[in-house]
ZAVEXSE-741370 format. One record per residue: x, y, z of N, C-alpha, C, O, CB in turn. Coordinates in Angstrom, 2 decimals, always signed. Each point is the difference from the previous one (the first is absolute). Glycine has a CB too. Example, Ala and Ser with C-alpha at 12.3 -4.5 7.8 and 13.67 -1.06 7.14 Angstrom:
% ZAVEXSE-741370
r nu = +13.19 | nv = -5.69 | nw = +7.80 | cau = -0.89 | cav = +1.19 | caw = +0.00 | cu = +0.90 | cv = +1.20 | cw = +0.00 | ou = +1.04 | ov = -0.02 | ow = +0.66 | cbu = -2.93 | cbv = -1.15 | cbw = +0.59
r nu = +1.54 | nv = +2.22 | nw = -1.97 | cau = +0.82 | cav = +1.19 | caw = +0.06 | cu = -0.77 | cv = +1.09 | cw = +0.73 | ou = +0.51 | ov = +1.11 | ow = +0.17 | cbu = +0.67 | cbv = -1.74 | cbw = -2.32
% end
This chain:
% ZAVEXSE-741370
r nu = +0.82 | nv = -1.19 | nw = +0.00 | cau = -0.82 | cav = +1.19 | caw = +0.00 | cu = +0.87 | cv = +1.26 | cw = +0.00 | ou = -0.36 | ov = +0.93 | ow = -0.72 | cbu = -1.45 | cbv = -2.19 | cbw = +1.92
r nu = +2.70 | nv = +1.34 | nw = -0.60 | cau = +1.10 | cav = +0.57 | caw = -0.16 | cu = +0.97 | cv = +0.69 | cw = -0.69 | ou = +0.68 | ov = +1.03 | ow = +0.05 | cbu = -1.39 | cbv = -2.13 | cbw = +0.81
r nu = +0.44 | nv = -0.06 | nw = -1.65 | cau = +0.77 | cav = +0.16 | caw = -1.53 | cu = -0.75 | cv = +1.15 | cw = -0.75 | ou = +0.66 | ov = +0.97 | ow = -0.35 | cbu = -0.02 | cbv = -3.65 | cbw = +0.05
r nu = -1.75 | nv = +2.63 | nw = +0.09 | cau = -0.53 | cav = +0.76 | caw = -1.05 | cu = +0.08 | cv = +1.13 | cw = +0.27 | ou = -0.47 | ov = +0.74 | ow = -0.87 | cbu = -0.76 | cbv = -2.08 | cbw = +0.24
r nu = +1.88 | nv = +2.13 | nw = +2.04 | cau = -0.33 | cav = +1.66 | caw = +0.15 | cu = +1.60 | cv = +0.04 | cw = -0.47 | ou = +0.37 | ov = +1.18 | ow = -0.06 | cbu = -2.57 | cbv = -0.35 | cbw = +2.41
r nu = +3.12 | nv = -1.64 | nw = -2.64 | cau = +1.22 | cav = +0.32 | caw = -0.54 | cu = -0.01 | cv = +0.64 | cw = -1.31 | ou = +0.10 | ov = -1.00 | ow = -0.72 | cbu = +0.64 | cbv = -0.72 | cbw = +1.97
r nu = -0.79 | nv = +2.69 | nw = -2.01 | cau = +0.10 | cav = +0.68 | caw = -1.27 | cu = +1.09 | cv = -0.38 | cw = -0.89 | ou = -0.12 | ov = +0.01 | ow = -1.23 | cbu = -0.87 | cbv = +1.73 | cbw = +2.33
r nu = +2.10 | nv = -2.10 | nw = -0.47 | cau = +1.39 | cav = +0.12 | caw = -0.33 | cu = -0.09 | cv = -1.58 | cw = -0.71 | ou = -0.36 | ov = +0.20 | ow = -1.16 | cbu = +1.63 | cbv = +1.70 | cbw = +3.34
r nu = -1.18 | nv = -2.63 | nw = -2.07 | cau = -0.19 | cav = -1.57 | caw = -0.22 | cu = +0.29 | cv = +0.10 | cw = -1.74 | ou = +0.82 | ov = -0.90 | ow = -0.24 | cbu = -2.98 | cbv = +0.08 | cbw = +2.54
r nu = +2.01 | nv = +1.15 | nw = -2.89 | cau = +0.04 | cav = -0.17 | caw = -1.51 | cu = +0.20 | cv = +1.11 | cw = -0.43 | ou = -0.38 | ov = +1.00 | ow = +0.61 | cbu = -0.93 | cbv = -2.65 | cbw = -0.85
r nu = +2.06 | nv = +1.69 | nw = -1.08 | cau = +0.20 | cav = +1.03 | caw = -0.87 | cu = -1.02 | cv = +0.32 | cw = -1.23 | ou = +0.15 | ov = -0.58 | ow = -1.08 | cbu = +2.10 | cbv = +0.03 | cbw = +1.82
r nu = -3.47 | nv = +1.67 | nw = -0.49 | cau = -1.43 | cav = -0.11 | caw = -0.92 | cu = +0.62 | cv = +0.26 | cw = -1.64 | ou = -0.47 | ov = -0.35 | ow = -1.08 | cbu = -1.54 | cbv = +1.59 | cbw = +3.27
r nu = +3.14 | nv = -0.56 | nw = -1.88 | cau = +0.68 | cav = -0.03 | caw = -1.83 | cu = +0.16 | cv = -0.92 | cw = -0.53 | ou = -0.15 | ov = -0.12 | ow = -1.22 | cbu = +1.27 | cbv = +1.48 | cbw = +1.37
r nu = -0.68 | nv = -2.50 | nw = +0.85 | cau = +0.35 | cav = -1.05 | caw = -0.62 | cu = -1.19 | cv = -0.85 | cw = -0.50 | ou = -0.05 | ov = -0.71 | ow = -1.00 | cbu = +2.08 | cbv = +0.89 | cbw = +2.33
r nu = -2.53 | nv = -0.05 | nw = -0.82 | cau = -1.58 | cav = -0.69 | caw = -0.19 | cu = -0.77 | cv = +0.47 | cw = -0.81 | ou = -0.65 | ov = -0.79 | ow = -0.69 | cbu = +0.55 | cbv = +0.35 | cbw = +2.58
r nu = -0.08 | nv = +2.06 | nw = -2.09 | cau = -0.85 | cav = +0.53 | caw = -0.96 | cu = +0.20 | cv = -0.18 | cw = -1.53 | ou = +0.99 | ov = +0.71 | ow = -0.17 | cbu = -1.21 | cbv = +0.74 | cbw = +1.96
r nu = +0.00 | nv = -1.80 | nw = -2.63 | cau = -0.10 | cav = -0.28 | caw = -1.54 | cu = +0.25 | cv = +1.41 | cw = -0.55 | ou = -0.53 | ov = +1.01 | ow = +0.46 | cbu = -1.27 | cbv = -3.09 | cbw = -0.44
r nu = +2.88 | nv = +2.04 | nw = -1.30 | cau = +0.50 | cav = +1.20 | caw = -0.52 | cu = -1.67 | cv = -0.47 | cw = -1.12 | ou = -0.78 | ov = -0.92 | ow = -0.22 | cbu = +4.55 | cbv = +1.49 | cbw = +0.62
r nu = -3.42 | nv = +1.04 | nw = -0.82 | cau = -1.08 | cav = +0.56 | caw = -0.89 | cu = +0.01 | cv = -0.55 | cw = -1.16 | ou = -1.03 | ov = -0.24 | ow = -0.63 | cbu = +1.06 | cbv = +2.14 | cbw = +1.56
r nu = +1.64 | nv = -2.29 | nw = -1.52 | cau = +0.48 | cav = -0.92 | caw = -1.06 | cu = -0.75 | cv = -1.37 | cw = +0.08 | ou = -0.72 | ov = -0.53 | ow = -0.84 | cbu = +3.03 | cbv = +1.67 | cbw = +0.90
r nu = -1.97 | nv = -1.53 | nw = +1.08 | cau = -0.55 | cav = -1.59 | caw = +0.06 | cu = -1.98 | cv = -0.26 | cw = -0.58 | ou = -0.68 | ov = -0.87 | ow = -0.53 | cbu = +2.89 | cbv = +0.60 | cbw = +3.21
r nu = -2.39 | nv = +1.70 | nw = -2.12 | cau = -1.67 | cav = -0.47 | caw = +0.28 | cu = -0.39 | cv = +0.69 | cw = -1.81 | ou = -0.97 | ov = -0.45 | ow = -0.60 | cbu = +0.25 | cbv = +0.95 | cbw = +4.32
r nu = +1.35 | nv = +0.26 | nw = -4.18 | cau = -0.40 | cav = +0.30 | caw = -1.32 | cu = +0.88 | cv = -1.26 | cw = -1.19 | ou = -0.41 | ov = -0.22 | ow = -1.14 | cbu = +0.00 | cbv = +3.28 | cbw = +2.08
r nu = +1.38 | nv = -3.61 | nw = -0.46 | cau = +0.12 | cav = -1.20 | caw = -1.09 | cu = -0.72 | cv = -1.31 | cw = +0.31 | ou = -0.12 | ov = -0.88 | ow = -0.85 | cbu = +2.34 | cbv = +1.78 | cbw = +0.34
r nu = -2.73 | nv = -1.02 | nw = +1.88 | cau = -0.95 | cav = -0.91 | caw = +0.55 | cu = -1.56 | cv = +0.33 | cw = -0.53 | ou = -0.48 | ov = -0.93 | ow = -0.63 | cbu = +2.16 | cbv = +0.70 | cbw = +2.77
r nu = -2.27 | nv = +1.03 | nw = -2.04 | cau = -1.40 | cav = +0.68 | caw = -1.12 | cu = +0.45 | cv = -0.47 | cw = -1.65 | ou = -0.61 | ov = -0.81 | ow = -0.70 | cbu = +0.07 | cbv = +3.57 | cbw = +2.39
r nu = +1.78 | nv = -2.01 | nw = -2.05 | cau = -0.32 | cav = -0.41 | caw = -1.19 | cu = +0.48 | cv = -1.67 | cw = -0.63 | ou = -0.62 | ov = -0.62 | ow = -0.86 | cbu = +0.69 | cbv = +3.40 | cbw = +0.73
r nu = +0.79 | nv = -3.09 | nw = +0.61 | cau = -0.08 | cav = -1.57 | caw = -0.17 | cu = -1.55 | cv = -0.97 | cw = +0.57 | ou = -0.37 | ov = -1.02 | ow = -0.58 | cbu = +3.33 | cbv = +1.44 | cbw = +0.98
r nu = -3.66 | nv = +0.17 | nw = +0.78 | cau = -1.29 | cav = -0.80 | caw = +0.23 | cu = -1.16 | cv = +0.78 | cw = -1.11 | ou = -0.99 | ov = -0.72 | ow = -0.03 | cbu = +1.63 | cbv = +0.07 | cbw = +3.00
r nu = -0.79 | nv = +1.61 | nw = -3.68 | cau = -0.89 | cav = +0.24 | caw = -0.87 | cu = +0.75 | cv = -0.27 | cw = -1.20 | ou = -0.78 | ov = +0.46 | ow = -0.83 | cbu = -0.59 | cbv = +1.10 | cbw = +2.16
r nu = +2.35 | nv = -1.98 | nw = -1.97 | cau = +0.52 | cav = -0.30 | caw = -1.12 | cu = -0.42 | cv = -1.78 | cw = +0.40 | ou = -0.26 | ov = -0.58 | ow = -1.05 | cbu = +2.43 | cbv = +3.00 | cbw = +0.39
r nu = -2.24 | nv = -2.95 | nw = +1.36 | cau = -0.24 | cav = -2.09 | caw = +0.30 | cu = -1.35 | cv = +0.04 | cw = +0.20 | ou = -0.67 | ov = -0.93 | ow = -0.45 | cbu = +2.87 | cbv = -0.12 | cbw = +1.97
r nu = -3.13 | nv = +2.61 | nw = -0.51 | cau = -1.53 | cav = -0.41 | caw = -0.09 | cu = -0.36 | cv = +0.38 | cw = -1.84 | ou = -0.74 | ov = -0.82 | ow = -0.54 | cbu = -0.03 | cbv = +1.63 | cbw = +3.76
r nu = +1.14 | nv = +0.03 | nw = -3.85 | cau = +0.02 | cav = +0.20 | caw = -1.30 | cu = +0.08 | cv = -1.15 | cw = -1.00 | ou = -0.71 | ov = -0.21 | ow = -0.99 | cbu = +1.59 | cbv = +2.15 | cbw = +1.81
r nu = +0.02 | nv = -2.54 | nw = -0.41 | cau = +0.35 | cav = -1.49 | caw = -1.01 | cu = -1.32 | cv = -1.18 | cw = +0.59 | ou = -0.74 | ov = -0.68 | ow = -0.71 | cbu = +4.17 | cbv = +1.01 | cbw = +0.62
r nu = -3.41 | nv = -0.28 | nw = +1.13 | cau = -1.32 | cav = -1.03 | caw = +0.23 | cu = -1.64 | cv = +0.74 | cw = -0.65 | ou = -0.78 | ov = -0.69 | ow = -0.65 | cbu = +2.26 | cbv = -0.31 | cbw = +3.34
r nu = -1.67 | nv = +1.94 | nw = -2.47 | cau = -1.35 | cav = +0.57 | caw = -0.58 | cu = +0.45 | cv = -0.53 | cw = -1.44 | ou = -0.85 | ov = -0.61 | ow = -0.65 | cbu = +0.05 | cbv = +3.04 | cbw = +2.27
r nu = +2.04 | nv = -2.26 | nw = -2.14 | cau = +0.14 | cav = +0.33 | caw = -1.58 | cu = -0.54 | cv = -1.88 | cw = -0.91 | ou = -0.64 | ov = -0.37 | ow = -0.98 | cbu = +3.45 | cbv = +2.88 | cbw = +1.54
r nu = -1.79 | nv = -3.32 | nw = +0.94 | cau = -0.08 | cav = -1.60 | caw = -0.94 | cu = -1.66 | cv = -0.01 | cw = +0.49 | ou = -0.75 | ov = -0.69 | ow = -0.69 | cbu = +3.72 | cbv = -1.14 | cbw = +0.94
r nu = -3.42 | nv = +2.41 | nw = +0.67 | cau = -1.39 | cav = -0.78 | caw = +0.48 | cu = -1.01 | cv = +0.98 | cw = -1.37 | ou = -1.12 | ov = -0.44 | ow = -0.26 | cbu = +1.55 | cbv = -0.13 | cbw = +3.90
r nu = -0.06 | nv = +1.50 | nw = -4.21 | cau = -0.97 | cav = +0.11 | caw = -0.74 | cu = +0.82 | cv = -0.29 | cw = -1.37 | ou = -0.70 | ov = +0.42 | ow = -0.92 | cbu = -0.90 | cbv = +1.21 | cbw = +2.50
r nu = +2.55 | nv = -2.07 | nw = -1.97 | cau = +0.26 | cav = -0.67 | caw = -0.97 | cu = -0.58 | cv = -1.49 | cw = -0.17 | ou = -0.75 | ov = -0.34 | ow = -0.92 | cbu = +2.56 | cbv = +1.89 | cbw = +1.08
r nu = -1.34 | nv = -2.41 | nw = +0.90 | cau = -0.76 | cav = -1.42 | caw = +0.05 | cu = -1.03 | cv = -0.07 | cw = +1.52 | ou = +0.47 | ov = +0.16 | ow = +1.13 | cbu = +1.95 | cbv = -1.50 | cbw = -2.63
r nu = -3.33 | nv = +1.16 | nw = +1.33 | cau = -1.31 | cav = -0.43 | caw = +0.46 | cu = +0.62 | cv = -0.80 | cw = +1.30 | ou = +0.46 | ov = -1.14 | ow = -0.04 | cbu = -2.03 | cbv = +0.96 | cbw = -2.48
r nu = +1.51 | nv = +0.66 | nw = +3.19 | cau = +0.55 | cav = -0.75 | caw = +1.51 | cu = -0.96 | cv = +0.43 | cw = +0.92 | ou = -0.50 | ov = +1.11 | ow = +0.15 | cbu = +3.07 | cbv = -1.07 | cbw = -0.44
r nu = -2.79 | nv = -1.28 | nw = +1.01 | cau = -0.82 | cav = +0.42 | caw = +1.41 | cu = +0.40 | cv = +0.98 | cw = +0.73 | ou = +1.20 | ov = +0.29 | ow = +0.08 | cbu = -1.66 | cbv = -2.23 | cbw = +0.16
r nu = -0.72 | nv = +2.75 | nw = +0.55 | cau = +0.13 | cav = +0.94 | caw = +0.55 | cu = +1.01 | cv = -0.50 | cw = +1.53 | ou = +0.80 | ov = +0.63 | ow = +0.69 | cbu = -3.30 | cbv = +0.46 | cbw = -2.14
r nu = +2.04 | nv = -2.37 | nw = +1.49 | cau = +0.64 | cav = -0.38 | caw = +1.07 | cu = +1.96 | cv = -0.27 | cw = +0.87 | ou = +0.68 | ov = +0.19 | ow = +1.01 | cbu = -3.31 | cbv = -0.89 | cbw = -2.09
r nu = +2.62 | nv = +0.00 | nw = -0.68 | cau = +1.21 | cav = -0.28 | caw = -0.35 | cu = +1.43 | cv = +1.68 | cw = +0.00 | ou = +1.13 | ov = +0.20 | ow = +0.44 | cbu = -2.99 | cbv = -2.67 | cbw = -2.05
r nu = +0.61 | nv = +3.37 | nw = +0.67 | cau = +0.47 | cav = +1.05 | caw = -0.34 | cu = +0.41 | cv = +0.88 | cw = +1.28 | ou = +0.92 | ov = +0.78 | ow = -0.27 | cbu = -2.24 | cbv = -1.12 | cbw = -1.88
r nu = +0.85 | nv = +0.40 | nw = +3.46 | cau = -0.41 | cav = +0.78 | caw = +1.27 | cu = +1.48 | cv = -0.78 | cw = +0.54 | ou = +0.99 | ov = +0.68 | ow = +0.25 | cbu = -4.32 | cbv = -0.27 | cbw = +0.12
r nu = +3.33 | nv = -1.50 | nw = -0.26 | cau = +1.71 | cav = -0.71 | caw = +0.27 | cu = +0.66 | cv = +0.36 | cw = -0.63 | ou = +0.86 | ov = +0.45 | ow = +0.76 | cbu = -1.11 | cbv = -2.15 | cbw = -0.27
r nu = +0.65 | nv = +1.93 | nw = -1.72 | cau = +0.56 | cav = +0.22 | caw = -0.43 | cu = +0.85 | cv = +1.77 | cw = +0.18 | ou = +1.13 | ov = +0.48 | ow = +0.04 | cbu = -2.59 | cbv = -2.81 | cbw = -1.02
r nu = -0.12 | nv = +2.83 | nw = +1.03 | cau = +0.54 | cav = +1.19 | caw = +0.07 | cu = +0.73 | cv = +0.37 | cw = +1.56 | ou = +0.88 | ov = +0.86 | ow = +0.13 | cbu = -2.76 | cbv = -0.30 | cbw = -2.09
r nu = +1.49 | nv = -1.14 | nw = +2.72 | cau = +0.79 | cav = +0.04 | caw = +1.87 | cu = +0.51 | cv = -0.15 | cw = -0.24 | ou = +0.69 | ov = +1.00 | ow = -0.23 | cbu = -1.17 | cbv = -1.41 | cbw = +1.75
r nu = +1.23 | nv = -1.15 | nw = -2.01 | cau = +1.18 | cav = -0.40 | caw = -0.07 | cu = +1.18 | cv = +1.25 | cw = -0.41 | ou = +1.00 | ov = +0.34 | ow = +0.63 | cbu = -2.28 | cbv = -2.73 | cbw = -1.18
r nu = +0.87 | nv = +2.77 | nw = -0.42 | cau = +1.11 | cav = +0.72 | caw = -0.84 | cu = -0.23 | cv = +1.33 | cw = +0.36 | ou = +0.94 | ov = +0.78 | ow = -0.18 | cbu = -0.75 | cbv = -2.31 | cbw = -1.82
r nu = -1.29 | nv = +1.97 | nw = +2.50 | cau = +0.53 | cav = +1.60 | caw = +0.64 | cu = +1.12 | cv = -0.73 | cw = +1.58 | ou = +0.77 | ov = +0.74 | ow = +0.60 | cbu = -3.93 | cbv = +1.36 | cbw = -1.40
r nu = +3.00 | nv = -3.31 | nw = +1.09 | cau = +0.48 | cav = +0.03 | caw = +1.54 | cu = +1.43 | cv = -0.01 | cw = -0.70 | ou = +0.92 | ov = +0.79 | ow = +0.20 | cbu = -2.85 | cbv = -2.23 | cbw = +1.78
r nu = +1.92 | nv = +0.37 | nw = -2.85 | cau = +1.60 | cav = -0.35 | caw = -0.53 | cu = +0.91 | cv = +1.41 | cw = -0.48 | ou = +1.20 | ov = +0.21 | ow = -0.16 | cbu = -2.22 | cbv = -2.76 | cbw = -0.90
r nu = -0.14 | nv = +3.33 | nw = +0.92 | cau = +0.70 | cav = +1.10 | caw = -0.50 | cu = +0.86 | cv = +0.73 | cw = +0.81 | ou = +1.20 | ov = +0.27 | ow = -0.07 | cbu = -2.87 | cbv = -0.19 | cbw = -1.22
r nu = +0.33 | nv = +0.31 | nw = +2.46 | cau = +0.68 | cav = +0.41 | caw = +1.10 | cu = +1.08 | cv = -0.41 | cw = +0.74 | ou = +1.01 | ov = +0.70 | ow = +0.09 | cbu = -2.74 | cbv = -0.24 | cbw = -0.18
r nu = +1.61 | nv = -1.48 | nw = +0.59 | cau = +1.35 | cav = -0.63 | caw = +0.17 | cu = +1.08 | cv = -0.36 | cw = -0.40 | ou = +1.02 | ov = -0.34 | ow = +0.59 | cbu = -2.09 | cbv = +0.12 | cbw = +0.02
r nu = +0.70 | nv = +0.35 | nw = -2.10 | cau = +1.40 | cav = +0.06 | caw = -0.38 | cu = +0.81 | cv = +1.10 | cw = +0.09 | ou = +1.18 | ov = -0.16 | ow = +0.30 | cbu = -1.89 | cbv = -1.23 | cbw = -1.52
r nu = +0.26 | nv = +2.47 | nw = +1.02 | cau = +0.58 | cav = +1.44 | caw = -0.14 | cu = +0.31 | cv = -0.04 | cw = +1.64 | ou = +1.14 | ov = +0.34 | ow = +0.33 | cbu = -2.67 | cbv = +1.12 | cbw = -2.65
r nu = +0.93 | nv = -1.72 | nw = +3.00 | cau = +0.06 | cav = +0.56 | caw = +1.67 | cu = +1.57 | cv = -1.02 | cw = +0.27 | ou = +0.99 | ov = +0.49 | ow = +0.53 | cbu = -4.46 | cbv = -0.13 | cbw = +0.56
r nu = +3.43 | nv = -1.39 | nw = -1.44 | cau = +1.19 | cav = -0.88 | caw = +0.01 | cu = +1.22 | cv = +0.34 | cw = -0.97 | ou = +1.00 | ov = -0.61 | ow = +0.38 | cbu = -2.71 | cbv = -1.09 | cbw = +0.26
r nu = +1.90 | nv = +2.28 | nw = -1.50 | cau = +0.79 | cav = +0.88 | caw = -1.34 | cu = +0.69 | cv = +0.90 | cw = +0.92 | ou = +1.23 | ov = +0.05 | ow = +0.07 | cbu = -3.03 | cbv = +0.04 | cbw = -2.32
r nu = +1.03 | nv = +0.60 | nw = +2.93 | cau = +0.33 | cav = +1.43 | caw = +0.77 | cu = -0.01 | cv = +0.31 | cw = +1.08 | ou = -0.21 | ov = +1.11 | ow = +0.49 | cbu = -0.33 | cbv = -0.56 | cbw = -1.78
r nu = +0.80 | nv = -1.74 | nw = +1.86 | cau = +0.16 | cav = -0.40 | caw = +1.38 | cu = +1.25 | cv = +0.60 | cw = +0.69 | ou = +0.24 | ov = -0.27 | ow = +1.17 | cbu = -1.43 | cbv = -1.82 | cbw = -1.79
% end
């Protein structure tokens, strides 16, 4: 209980996300949600299938870049 009135404990710079990261992270996750709208209305795919698909690859996105620029 203790712990938490300590302020000092971590460095918030270090932790906070540069402005770089979060604008090549947007545009790599709307350039992969972009490509899934694009094959799902090119070929006829379930809505279902398509909704995985699209998580998947905004998450993959994200993480990849967050792991790149680590």
């Amino acid at each position: 209980m203790f712990l938490l009135l300590f302020f000092n404990l971590d460095d918030p710079y270090l932790i906070m996300p540069s402005i770089k990261k979060i604008i090549i992270m947007l545009f790599w996750m709307s350039i992969v949600g972009a490509l899934v709208i694009l094959i799902d209305f090119i070929f006829v795919i379930p809505d279902e299938i398509t909704g995985a698909f699209y998580f998947l690859g905004i998450g993959i996105a994200a993480s990849s870049v967050l792991n790149y620029y680590r």
